[in-house]
N, C-alpha and C positions, 0 to 999 in steps of 0.2 A: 564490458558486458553491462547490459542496465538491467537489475532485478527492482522487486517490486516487493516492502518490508511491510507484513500487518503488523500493527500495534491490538493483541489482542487480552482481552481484561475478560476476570468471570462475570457472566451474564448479570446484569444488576448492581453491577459495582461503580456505574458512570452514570446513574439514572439521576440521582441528584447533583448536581451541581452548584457546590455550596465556595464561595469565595477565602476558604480559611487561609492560616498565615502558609498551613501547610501545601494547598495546590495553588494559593499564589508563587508559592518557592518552585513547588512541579514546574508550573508552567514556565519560570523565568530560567529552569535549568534544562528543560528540552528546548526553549530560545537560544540559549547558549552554545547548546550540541546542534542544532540546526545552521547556527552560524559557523561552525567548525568545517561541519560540510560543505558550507559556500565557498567556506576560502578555501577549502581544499579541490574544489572541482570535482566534489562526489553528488552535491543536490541537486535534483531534477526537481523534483516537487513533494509536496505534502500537505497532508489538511487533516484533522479531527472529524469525527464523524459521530451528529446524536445517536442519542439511545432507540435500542430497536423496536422504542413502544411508539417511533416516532415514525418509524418502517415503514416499507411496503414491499410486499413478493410479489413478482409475477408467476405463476406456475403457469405451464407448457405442456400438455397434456395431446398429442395427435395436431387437431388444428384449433383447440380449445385452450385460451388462457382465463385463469382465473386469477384477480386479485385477493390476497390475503392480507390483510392489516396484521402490524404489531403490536406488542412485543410477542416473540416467538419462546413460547413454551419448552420445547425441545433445546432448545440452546441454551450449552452447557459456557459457555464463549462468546463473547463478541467481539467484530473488528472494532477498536475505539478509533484507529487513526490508520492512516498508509504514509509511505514516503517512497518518492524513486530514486533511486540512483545510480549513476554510472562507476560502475569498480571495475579493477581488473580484473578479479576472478572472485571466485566465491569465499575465498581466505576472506580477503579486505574487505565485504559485504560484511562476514562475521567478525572481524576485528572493530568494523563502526560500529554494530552490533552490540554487543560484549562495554561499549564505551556508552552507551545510551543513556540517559538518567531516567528510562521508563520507569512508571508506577507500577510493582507487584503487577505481571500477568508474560506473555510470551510473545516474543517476535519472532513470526515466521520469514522467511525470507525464501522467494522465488523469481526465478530469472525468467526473463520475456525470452520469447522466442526472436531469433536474428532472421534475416534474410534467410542468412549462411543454413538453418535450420530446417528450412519451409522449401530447400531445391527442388522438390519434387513439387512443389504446388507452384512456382514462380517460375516467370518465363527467363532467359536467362540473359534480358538486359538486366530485370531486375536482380536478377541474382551478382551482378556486376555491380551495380549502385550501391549496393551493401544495405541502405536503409531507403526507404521512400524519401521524397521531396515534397515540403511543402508542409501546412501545420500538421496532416496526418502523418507527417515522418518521425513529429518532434519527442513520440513516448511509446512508437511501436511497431510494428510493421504490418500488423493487421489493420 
């Protein structure tokens, strides 16, 4: 199963980004667990993401979208980072989890939808393929 893990931190706590002894060590000990996952054949991918003053919403309103600039007021949270991975089940998602050297904040963890999931929307070669072909296969089935 491949789920999809936010790295989430309270809103304003990633706005500076300052190089001390302390998030150079961060950073060298989420490299560390990043590498753990490679050799273990659980990482798909992953990246950091700036601050939401850096943002942009689309809002979706009928057949009206409007751009909103950040940082978002309302948010109590933000995603600082994602990673994907491929685990057996949801145990082993939360046992990587639980081993993270995240900074103070919350990993969510959520699973993509399979094929197997979508039967009722897919025709049923696809549903026999198990995942699509080609780079649209390589993180998801939508």
């Amino acid at each position: 199963m491949r789920v999809m893990v936010f790295a989430k931190m309270p809103e304003g706590s990633g706005e500076i980004m300052e190089p001390t002894p302390e998030m150079v060590e961060a950073f060298a000990a989420m490299d560390r667990f990043t590498e753990e996952l490679v050799q273990a054949g659980v990482f798909i991918a992953a990246a950091g993401l700036k601050p939401s003053a850096e943002s942009k919403r689309v809002v979706t309103e009928g057949g009206n979208r409007t751009v909103i600039d950040g940082p978002f007021a309302e948010a109590r949270e933000m995603v600082a980072g994602f990673s994907i991975w491929e685990v057996e089940d949801m145990d082993e998602a939360i046992a990587w989890a639980k081993r993270s050297p995240m900074l103070p904040g919350t990993m969510e963890i959520r699973p993509f939808y399979e094929v197997k999931d979508l039967a009722d929307f897919v025709t049923p070669e696809e549903l026999e393929m198990g995942r699509r072909d080609g780079d649209r296969g390589k993180l998801g089935v939508a």
